[in-house]
C-alpha distance (Angstrom), angle and dihedral (degrees) to the residues before:
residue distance angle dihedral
X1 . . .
X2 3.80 . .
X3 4.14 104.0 .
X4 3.80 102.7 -130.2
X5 3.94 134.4 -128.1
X6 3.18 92.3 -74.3
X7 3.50 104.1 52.8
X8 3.51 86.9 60.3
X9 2.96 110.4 46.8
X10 3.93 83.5 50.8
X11 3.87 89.7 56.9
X12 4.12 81.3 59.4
X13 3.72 94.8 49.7
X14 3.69 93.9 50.9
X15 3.45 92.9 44.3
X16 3.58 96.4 56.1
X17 3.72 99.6 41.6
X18 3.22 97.4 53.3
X19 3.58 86.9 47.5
X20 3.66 87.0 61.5
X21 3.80 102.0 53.8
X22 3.39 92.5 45.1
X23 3.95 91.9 48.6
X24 3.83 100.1 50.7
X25 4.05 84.1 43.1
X26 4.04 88.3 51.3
X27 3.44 93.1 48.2
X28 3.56 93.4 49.2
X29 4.39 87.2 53.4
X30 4.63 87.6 42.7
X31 3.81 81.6 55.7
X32 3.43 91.4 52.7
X33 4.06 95.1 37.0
X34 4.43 85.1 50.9
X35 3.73 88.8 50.1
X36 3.84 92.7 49.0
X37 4.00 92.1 50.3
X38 4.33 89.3 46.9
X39 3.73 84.0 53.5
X40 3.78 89.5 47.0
X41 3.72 95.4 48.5
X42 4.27 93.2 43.7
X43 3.83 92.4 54.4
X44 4.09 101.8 38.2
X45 4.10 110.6 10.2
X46 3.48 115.4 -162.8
X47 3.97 99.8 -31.9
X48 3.67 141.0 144.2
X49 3.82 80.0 -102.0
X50 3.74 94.5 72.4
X51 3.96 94.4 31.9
X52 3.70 83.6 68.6
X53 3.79 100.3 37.1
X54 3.99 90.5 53.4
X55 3.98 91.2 45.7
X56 4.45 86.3 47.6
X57 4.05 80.7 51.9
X58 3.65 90.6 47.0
X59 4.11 94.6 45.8
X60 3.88 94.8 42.2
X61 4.14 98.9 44.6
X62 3.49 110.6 25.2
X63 3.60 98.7 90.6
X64 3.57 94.8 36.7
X65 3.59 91.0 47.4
X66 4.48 83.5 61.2
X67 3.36 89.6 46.6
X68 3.77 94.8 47.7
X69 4.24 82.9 51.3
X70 3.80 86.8 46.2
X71 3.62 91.2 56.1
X72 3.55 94.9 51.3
X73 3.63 97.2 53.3
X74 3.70 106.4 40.9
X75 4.05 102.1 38.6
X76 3.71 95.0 35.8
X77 3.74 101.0 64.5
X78 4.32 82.9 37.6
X79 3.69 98.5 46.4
X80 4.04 83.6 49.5
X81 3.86 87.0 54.3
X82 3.86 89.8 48.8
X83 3.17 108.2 48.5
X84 4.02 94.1 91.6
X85 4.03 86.6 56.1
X86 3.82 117.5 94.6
X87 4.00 119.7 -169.1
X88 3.95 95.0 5.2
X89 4.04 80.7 58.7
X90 3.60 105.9 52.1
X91 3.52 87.5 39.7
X92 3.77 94.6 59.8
X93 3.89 90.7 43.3
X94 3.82 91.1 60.1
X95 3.93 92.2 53.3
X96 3.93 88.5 37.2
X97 4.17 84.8 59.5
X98 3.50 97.7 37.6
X99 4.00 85.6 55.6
X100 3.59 95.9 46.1
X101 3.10 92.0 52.2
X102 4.04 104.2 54.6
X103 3.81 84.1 41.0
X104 3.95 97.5 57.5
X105 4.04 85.8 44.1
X106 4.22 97.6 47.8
X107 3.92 80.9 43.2
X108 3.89 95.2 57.4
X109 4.04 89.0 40.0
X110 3.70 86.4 51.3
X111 4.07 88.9 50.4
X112 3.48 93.6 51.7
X113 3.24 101.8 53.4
X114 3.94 96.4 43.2
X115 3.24 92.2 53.7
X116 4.00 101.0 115.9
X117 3.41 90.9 35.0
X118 3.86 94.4 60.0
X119 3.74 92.5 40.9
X120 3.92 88.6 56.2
X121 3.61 94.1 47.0
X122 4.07 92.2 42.8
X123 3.82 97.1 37.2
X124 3.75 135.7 67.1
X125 3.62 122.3 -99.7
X126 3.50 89.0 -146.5
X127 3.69 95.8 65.7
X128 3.66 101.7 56.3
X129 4.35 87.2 178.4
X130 3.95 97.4 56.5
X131 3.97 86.3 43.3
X132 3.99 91.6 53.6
X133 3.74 88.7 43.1
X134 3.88 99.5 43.6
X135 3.92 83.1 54.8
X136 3.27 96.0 56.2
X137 3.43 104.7 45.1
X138 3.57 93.6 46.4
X139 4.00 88.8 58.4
X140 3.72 91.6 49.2
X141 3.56 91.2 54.8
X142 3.45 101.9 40.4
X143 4.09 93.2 115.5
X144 4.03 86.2 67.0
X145 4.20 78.6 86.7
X146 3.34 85.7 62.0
X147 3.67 102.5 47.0
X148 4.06 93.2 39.9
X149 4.10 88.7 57.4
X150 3.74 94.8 52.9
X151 3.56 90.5 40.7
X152 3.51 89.0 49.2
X153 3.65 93.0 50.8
X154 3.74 107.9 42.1
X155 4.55 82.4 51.9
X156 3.81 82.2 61.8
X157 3.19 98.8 51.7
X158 3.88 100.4 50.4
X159 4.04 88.3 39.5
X160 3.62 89.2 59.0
X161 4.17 84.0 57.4
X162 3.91 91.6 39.9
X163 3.61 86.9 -121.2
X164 4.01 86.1 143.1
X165 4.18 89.8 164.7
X166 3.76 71.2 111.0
X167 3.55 97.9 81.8
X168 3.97 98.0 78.5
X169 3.89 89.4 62.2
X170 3.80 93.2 81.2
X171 4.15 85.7 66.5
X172 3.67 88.0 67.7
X173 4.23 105.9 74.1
X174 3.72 82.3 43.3
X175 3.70 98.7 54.9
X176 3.86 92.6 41.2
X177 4.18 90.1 46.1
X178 4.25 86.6 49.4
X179 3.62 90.6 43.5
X180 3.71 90.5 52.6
X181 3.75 95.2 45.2
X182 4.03 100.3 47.4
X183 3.74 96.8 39.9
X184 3.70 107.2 127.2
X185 4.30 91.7 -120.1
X186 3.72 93.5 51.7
X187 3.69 123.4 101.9
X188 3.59 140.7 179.1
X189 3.68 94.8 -68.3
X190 3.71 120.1 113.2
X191 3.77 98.7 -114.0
X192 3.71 108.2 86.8
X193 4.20 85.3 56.6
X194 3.78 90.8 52.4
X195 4.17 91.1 41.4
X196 3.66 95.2 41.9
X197 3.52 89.5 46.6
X198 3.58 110.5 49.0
X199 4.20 88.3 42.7
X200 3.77 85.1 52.4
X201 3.59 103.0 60.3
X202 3.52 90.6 32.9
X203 4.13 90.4 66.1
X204 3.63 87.4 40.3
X205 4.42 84.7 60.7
X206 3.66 87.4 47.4
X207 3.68 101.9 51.1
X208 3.63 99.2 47.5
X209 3.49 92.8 43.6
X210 4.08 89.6 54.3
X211 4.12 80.4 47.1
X212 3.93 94.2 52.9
X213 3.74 92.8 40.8
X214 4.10 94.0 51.7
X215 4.19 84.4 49.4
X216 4.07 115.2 101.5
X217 4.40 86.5 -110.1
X218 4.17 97.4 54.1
X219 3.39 120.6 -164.6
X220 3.69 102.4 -80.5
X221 3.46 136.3 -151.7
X222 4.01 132.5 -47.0
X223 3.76 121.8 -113.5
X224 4.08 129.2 155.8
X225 3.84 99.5 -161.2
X226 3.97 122.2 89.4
X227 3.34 117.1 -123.4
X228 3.27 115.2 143.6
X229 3.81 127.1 84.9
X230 3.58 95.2 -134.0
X231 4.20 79.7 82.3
X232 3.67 87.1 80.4
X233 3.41 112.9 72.7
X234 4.08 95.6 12.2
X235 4.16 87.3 65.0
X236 4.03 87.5 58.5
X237 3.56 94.5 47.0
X238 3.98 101.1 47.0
X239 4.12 85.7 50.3
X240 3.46 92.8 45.0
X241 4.02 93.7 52.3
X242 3.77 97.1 36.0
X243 4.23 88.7 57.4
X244 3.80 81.8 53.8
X245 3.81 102.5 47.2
X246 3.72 85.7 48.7
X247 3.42 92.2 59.1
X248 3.53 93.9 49.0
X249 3.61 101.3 40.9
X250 3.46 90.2 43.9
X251 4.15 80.8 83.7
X252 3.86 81.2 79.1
X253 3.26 106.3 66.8
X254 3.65 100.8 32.3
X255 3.59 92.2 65.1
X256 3.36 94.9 49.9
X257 3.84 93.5 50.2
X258 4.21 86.6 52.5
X259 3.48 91.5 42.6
X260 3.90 93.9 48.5
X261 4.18 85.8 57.6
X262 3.62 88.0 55.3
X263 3.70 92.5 71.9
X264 4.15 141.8 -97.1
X265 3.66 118.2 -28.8
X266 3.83 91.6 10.3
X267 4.00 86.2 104.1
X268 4.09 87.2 52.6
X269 3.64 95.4 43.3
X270 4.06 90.1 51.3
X271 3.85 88.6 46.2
X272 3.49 94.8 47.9
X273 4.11 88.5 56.0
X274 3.93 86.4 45.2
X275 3.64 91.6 53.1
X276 4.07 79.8 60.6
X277 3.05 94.9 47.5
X278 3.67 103.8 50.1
X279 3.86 91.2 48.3
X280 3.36 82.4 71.5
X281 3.36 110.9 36.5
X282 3.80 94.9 36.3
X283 3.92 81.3 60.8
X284 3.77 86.3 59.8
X285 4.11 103.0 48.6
X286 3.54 88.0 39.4
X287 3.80 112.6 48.1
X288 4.66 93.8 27.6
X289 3.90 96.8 34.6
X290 4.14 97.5 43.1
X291 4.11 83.8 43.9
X292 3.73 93.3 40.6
X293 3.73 106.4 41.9
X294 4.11 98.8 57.0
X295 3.84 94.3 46.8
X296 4.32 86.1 42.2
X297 3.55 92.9 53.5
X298 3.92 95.9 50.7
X299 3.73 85.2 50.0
X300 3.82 91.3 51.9
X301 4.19 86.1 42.1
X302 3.89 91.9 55.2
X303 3.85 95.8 50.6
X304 4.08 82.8 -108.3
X305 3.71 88.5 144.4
X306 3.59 106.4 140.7
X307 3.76 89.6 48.4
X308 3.69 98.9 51.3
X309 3.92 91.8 52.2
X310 3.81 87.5 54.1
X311 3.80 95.5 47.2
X312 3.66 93.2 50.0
X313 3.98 91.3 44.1
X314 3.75 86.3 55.2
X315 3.47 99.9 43.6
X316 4.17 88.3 53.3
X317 3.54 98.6 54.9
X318 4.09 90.9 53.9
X319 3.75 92.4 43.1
X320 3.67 88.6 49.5
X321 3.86 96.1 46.0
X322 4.22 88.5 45.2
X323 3.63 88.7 47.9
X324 4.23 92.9 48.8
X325 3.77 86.8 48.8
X326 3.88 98.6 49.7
X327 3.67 91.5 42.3
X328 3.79 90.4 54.6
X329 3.94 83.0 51.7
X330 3.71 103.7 49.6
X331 3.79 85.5 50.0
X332 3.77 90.3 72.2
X333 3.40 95.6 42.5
X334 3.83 100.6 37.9
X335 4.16 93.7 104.7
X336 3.90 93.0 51.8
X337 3.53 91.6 40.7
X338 3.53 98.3 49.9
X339 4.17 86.6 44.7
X340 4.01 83.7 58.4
X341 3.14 104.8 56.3
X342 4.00 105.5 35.8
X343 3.74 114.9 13.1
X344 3.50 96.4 113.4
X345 3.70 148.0 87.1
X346 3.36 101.1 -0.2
X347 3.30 102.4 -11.2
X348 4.02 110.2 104.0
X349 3.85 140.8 -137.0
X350 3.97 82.6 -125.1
X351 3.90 89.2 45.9
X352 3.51 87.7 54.3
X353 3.65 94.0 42.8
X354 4.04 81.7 61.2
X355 3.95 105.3 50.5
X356 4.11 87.7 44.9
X357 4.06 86.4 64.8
X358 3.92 93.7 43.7
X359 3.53 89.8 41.9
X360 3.71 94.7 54.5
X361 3.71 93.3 57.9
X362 3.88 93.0 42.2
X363 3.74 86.3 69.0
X364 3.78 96.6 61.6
X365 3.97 84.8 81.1
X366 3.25 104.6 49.2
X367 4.13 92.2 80.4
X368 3.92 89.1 49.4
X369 4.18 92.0 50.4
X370 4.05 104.7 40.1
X371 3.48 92.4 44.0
X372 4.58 76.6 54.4
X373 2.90 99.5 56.2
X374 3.55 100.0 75.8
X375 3.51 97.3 44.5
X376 4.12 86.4 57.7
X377 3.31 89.5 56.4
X378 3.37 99.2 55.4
X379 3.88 92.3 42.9
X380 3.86 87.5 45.3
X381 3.86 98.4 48.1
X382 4.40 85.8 50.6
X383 3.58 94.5 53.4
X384 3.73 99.9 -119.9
X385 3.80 95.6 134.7
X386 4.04 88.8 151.7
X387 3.90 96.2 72.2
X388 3.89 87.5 50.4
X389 3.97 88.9 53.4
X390 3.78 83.5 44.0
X391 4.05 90.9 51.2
X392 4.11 98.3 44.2
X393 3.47 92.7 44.0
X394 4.06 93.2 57.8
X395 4.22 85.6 35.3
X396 3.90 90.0 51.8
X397 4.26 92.4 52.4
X398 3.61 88.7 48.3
X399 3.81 92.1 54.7
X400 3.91 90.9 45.6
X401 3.77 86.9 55.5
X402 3.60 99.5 42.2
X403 3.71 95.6 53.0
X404 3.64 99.6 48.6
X405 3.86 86.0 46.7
X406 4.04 89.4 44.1
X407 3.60 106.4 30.1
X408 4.40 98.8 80.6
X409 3.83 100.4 40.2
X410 3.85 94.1 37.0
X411 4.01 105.2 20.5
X412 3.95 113.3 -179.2
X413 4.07 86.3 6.8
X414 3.70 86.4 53.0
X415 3.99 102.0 67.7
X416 3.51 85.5 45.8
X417 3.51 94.6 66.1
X418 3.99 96.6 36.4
X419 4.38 83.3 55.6
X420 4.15 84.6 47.1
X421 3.46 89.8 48.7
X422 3.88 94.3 47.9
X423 3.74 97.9 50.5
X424 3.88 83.7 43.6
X425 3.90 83.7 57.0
X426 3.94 86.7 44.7
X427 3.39 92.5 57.8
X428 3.71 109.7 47.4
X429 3.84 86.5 48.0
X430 4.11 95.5 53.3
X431 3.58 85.9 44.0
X432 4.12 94.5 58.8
X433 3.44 93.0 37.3
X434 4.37 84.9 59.4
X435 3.45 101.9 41.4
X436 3.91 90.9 44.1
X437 4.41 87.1 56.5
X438 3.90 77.7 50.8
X439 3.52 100.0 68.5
């Protein structure tokens, strides 16, 4: 049955207020997240200090962090299609917590004890003290994997309910890691990033748990076995999309190994234009994908095919076309903004100077990846988790390439490019594989 007018133009309505909420609650947690990385740059600058912390970060939570994106995009278009179901339901959910649960502790075991190996591979040789620190910061924070999976796993859960009250959560590990940094007993040691940083996340846990508990589906019960035949295809699917968040993510890391060969402080001046960066394309995955995905997945769960694949083609070519303006605006104001946030302490006019010209290529992807994320919504919500493999795989070799071509004439400005280049890549290959299930 052919849904009618209405029915799509109520797909649009839910879409974009839920999109709202979530984007006033988002920038409420960014606030927080700017203020954390101002109190970052006052206390340490651009030091070997923060070199290491950002590679620690990068060890401890960049697996979790794919999982987390896993999560999203295999239960939430599932838990959508189960929420009619009774019995079979709540007994999947027990198994489903009983597995999260083992995974986020093997995962923090796992960090642990990889901890000197990921600070070799992450770290320069050359700077024997940010690899001895970077190791043992990563170790002390190794129960962030933890944290991040249930995290991870209780925002699924209310997404798939559009409950998106969720959002403001993410302000809490950056509060607790500024609070830590600026209090008045706090040096330039290492500690008050580690303490504020393991007591943040934990809080975040604990208040979406108390929000998932207080819902009309509570958290359930704990059990290890496997029972339930929803196993059988959901296995498939989570490998499937971890192999391709790998890939992608992968981006992550391999910039920061370049950019640690490059000298000190090249690591801090990179993160410091990521930071940018993901301000405002964290704004985009969080407040269109958590909006999109719910309201995708029904449409995929009705048989509304046709009409999802034309709601998530539309809502591409506006992201994209928002995205190509704001890019073109933070261009111009890239020096002042950068000045705003960091120049103090010891952060530099010449540091400054430094993030503004990374920064300024970082925007060149932002186009490519909001006008994405719609398309991987789509693709997510129908289950066809292959062709995104299939599409990061080709996008991460093109990134290789680019920054080994990129990295010696261009340095920091370089692996920019290469990660505009990839989500370029991304792009074009989402958009075939959409317009082919069109015809």
């Amino acid at each position: 049955m052919t849904p009618n007018t209405t029915a799509i133009h109520s797909h649009h309505k839910r879409i974009a207020a839920g999109a709202l909420l979530i984007g006033v609650l988002t920038l409420v947690a960014k606030l927080f997240v700017a203020g954390r990385e101002v109190a970052i740059a006052w206390r340490y600058g651009v030091s070997s200090t923060v070199d290491a912390y950002q590679l620690a970060i990068t060890a401890t939570t960049w697996v979790p962090m794919i999982l987390a994106g896993v999560m999203t995009s295999v239960l939430v278009p599932r838990l959508v299609s189960l929420q009619r179901r009774g019995e079979d339901r709540q007994r999947f959910m027990a198994e489903l917590n009983g597995s999260v649960l083992v995974l986020g502790i093997a995962l923090t075991a796992l960090t642990w004890l990889a901890a000197p190996y990921a600070a070799t591979l992450l770290a320069s040789p050359a700077n024997p003290k940010t690899l001895q620190l970077t190791a043992e910061l990563t170790a002390e924070m190794a129960p962030i994997a933890l944290l991040m999976i249930m995290s991870g796993y209780f925002s699924a859960r209310l997404q798939s309910r559009e409950r998106y009250g969720y959002s403001v959560t993410e302000a809490v590990p950056a509060f607790a890691i500024a609070l830590f940094v600026v209090a008045s007993w706090a040096g330039a040691d290492t500690w008050p990033l580690v303490v504020g940083t393991l007591v943040g996340y934990i809080l975040q846990v604990a208040v979406l748990g108390g929000l998932v508990e207080r819902g009309d589906r509570p958290l359930g019960r704990v059990r290890l076995r496997h029972r339930s035949d929803e196993w059988k295809t959901l296995r498939g699917s989570f490998l499937l999309m971890i192999l391709g968040q790998l890939l992608i993510a992968t981006s992550i890391p391999t910039d920061q190994a370049f950019a640690a060969r490059l000298g000190e402080g090249a690591v801090a001046t990179l993160g410091y234009a990521n930071r940018i960066i993901g301000l405002f394309s964290g704004i985009g995955t969080i407040v269109v994908a958590r909006a999109l995905l719910p309201v995708l997945s029904e449409a995929v769960a009705d048989g509304h095919l046709v009409l999802g694949q034309r709601h998530a083609s539309q809502w591409a070519l506006l992201l994209g076309g928002a995205a190509t303006v704001g890019s073109a605006v933070v261009w111009v104001i890239a020096p002042d903004l950068v000045r705003i946030m960091f120049e103090r302490g010891a952060f530099t006019a010449e540091a400054s100077a430094e993030v503004t010209t990374v920064l300024r290529f970082g925007l060149l992807q932002l186009p490519f990846y909001f006008a994405g994320i719609a398309l991987v919504q789509w693709i997510s919500a129908s289950g066809r988790y292959g062709a995104l493999f299939a599409i990061a795989f080709v996008a991460l070799v093109v990134k290789i390439v680019m920054n080994l071509l990129l990295i010696h004439p261009f340095g920091l400005a370089g692996l920019m490019a290469a990660t505009a280049t990839m989500y370029a890549v991304s792009f074009l290959g989402q958009l075939a594989f959409v317009m082919r299930k069109n015809d």
